[in-house]
C-alpha positions in Angstrom: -20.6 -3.8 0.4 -19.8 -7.1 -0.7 -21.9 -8.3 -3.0 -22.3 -12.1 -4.6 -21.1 -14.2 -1.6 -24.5 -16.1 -1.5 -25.4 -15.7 -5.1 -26.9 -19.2 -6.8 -24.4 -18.4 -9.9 -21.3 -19.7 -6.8 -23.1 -22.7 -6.3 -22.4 -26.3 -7.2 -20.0 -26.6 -10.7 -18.8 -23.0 -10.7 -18.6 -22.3 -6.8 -15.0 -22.7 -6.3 -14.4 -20.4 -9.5 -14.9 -16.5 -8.1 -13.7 -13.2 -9.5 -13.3 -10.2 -7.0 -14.2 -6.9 -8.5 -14.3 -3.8 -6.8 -15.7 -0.4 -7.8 -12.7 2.1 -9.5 -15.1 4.6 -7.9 -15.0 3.1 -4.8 -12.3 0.7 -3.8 -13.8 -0.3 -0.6 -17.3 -1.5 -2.4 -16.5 -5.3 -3.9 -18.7 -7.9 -5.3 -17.8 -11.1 -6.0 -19.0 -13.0 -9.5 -18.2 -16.6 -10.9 -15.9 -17.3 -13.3 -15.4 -19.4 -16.0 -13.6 -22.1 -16.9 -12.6 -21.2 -20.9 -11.4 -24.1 -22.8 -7.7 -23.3 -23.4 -5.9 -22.6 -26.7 -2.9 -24.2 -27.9 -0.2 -22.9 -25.4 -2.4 -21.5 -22.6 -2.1 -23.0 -18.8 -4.4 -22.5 -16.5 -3.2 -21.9 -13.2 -4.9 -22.2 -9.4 -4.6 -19.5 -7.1 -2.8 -20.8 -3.9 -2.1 -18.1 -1.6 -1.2 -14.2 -1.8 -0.1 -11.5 0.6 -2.6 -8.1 0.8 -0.1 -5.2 1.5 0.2 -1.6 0.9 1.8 -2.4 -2.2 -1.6 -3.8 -3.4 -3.6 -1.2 -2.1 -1.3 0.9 -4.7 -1.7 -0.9 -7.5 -5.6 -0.3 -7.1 -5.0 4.0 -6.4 -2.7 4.1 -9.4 -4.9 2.0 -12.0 -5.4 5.2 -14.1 -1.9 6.4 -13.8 0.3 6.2 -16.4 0.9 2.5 -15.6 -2.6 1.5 -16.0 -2.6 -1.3 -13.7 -6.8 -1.4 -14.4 -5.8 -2.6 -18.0 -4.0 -5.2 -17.0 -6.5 -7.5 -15.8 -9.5 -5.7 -17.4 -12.9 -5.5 -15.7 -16.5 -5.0 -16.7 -17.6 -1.4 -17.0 -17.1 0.7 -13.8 -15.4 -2.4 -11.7 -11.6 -3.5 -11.7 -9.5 -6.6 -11.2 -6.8 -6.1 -8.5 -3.7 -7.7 -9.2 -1.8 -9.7 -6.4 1.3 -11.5 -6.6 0.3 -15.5 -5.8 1.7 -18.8 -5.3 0.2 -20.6 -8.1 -0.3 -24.1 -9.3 -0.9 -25.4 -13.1 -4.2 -27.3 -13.1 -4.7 -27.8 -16.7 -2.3 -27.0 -19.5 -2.1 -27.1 -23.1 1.6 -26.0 -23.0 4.0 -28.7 -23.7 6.7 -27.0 -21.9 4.8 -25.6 -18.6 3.4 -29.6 -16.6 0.5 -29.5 -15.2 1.3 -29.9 -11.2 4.1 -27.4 -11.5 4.3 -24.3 -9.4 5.1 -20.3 -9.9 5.1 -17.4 -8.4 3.7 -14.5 -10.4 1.3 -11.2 -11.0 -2.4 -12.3 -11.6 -5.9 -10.7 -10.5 -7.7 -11.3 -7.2 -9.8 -14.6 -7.7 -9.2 -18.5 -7.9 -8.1 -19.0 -11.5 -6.2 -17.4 -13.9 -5.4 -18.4 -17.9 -2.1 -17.5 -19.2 -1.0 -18.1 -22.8 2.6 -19.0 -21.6 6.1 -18.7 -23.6 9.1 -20.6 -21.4 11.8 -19.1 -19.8 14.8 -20.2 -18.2 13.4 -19.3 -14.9 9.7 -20.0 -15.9 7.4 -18.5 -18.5 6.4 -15.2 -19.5 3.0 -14.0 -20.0 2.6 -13.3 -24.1 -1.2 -12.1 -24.0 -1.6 -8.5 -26.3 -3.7 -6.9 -23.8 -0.8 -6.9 -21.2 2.6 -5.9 -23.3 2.2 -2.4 -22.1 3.5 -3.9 -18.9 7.6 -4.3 -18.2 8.5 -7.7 -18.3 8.5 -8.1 -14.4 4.8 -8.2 -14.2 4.4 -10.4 -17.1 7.1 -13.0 -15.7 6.1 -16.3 -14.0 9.1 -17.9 -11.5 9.5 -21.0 -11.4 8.6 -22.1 -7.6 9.7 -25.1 -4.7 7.2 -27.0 -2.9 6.5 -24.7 0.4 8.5 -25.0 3.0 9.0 -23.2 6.3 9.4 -19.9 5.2 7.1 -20.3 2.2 4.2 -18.2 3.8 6.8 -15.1 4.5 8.5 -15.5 0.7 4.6 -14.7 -0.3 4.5 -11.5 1.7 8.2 -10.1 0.8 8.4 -11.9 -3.0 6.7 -8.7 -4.7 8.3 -6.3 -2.7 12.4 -7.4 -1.5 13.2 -6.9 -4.6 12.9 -3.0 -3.9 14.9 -3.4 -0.7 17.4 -5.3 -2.9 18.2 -2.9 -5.3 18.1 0.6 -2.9 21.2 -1.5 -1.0 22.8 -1.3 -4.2 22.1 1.8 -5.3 23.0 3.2 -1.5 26.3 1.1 -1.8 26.5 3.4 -5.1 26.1 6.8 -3.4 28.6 5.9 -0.5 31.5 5.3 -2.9 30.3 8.8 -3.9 31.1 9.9 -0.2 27.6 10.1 1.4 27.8 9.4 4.9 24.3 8.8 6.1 20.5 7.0 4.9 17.4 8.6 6.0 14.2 6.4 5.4 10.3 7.7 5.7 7.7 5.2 6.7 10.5 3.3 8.4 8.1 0.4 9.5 6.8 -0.5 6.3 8.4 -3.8 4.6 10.2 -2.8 2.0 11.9 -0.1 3.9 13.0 -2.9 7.0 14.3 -4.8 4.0 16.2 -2.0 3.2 17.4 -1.1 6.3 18.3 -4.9 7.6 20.7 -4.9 4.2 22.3 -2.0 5.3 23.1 -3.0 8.9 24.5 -6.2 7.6 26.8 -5.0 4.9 28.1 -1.7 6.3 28.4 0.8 9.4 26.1 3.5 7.3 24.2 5.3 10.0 20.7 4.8 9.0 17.7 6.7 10.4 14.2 5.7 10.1 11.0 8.0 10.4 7.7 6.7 11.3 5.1 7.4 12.7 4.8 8.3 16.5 2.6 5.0 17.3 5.6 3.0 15.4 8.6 4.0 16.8 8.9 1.3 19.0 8.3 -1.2 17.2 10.8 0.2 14.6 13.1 0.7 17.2 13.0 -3.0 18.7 13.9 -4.4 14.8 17.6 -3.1 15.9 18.3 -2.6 12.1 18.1 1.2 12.2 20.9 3.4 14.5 17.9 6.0 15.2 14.6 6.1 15.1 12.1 9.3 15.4 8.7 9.9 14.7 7.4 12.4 12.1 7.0 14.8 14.7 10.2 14.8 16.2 11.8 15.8 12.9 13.2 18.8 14.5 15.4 16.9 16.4 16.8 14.5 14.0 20.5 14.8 12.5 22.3 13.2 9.9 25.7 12.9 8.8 25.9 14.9 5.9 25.6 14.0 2.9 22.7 11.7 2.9 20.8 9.4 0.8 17.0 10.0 1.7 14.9 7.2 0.4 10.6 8.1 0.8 8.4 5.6 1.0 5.5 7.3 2.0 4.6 9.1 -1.5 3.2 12.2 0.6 4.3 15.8 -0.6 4.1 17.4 3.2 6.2 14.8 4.4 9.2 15.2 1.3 9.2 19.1 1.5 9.3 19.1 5.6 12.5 16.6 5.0 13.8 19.2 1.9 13.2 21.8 4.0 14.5 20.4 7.2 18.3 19.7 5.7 19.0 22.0 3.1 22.3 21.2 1.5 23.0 18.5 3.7 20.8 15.9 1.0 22.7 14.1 -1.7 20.2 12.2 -3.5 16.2 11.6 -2.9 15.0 8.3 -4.0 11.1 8.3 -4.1 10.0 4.9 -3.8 6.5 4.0 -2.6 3.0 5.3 -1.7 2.4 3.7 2.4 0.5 7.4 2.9 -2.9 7.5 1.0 -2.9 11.6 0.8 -0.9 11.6 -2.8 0.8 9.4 -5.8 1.5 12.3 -7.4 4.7 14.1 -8.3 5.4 16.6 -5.0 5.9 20.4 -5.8 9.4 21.7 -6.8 11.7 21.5 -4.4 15.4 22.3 -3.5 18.3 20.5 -4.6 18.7 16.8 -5.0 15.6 16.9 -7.6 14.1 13.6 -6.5 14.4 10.9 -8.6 11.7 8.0 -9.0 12.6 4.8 -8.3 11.3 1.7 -10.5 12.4 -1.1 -9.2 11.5 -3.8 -13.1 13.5 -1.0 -14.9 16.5 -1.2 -11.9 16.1 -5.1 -12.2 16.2 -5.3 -16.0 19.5 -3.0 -16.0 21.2 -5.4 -13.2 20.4 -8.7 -15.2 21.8 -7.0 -17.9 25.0 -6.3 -16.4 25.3 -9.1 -13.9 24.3 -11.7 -15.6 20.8 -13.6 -15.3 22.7 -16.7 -13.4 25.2 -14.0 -10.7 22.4 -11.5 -10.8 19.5 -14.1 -9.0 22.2 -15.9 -7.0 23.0 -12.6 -5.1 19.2 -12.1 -5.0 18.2 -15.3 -3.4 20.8 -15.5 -1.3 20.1 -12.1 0.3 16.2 -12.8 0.3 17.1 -15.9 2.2 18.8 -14.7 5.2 16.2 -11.4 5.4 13.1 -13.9 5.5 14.8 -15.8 8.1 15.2 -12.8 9.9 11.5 -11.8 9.7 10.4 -14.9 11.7 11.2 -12.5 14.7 9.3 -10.0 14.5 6.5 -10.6 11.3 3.1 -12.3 12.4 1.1 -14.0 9.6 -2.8 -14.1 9.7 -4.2 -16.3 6.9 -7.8 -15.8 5.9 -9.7 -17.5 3.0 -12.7 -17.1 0.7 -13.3 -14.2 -1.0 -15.0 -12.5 1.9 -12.0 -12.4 3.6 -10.2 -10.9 0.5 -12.6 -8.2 0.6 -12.9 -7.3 4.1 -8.9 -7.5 4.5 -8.8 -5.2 1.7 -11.0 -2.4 3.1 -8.9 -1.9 6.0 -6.1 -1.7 4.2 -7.5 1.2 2.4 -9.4 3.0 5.2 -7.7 1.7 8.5 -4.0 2.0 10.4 -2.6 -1.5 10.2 -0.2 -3.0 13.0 3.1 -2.7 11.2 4.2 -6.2 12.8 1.3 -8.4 11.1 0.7 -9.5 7.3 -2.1 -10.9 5.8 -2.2 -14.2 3.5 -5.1 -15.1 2.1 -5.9 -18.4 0.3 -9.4 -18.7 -2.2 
């Protein structure tokens, strides 16, 4: 239930300033509470929420806010309730940072509401957030970039942003494996973003047969992207081949559906890449299984490494360049429904925990 929307606290001054906080207990139950405006210390910005894309990848963030990654400490919460963090278009309305203008816009991780403080440190791309209660997190999370006025694809670089990155870096570690002699990529939860990312980078720079699995309400939609040479649902596994050896890359997170693959090509498996959590039944390790061990893949470790030997300046050329051409590609086939105020936040939110989503539409909300 959402609770606060018509509370006197979110009238006049403060009701443009809301917090969303939803049960740990209960991710679907969300109340919404005012929040204030601190004064800011020397260095601090305060920056306006513009916009933010609700995808699976947020509905993970919330599931795995007790893991070892404690995203519930990053944004911390009053007792029994947590801040969801989002990745937003963001605009400085107030600053106390003689490097970061007020008027200037970024692009980085902050809770789900209208405002957020950061005490800010400049970067060459931006500014990084320094506060003590978030170092625990890689430097990926705590990063601001620096970002352009909107323009045509602005509303689609909100949705893919947090997660092409991912799609980015599996090309290269593919492109890795092939010179290793696998002949083949086999993706789970084929319609989800970050594996058409994936997939769309590999048709365009190589004839790597790529299979996608989905499931059997999605194949043709998957199919009708053209980025994949097959496409089969979950159920059809039996009838699915691949050039041996192959990469398999799982997004879905769910232990029946790794082992069935394990099982299904013994020997013929090079190297298991475990990437995301689209299937709510498990973010846990799955049970042992035969050879490739599968490896997890975290994409602000991969990135660090690849700054690190690129070169900041190569490294986010390639980057941008590729992101470029994919979200021009998406106009095709990706609808965008904006919603705003925090009821839609929390109603958008709940059926991305409890219902099937299209896998053709987004959702952008605005405060």
């Amino acid at each position: 239930m959402l609770k606060g929307r018509h509370s006197p606290a979110l009238e006049g001054e403060a009701a443009d300033s809301w917090d969303l906080l939803v049960r740990r207990d209960d991710l679907t139950a969300a109340e919404v509470r005012p929040a204030p405006h601190p004064v800011l210390a020397p260095g601090e910005v305060r920056l306006a929420v513009e916009k933010f894309a609700l995808t699976m990848n947020i509905v993970t963030y919330a599931r795995l806010g007790d893991s070892e990654l404690p995203f519930w400490a990053a944004f911390p919460g009053p007792a029994g309730y947590g801040r969801v963090p989002v990745w937003a278009f963001l605009r400085v309305t107030d600053s106390r940072n003689t490097d970061i203008p007020v008027g200037s816009r970024y692009f980085g991780f902050v809770p789900m509401a209208t405002h957020h403080t950061v005490a800010a440190r400049l970067t060459t791309r931006g500014f990084v957030d320094t506060a003590p209660q978030r170092e625990f997190l890689p430097s990926w999370y705590r990063t601001f970039q620096r970002a352009a006025e909107p323009d045509a694809l602005d509303d689609h670089r909100a949705v893919f942003r947090p997660i092409f990155p991912a799609s980015f870096h599996l090309a290269d570690l593919v492109a890795g494996q092939t010179e290793q002699g696998v002949k083949s990529v086999l993706i789970t939860s084929a319609s989800s973003r970050t594996a058409i990312g994936l997939a769309d980078l590999l048709a365009r720079h190589g004839d790597l047969p790529t299979i996608g699995l989905t499931s059997a309400a999605n194949v043709d939609f998957v199919a009708g992207l053209g980025c994949y040479d097959m496409v089969a649902g979950y159920d059809a596994l039996d009838s699915v081949s691949v050039p041996a050896p192959a990469v398999f890359v799982d997004f879905t997170g769910e232990h029946r559906r790794i082992s069935a693959i394990h099982e299904r090509f013994p020997g013929e498996l090079a190297h298991t890449a475990l990437v995301g959590y689209t299937h709510p039944e498990s973010v846990q390790q799955p049970p042992d299984l035969a050879e490739p061990e599968p490896e997890i893949f975290f994409t602000p470790a991969v990135e660090e490494q690849a700054v690190a030997d690129e070169g900041e300046d190569r490294f986010y050329a390639r980057y941008h360049d590729a992101e470029q051409r994919f979200l021009e590609s998406t106009t095709d086939w990706l609808t965008i429904r904006r919603q705003q105020g925090p009821a839609a936040v929390a109603e958008v939110f709940r059926a991305l925990l409890t219902e099937p989503q299209p896998p053709g539409v987004s959702y952008l909300l605005s405060p």
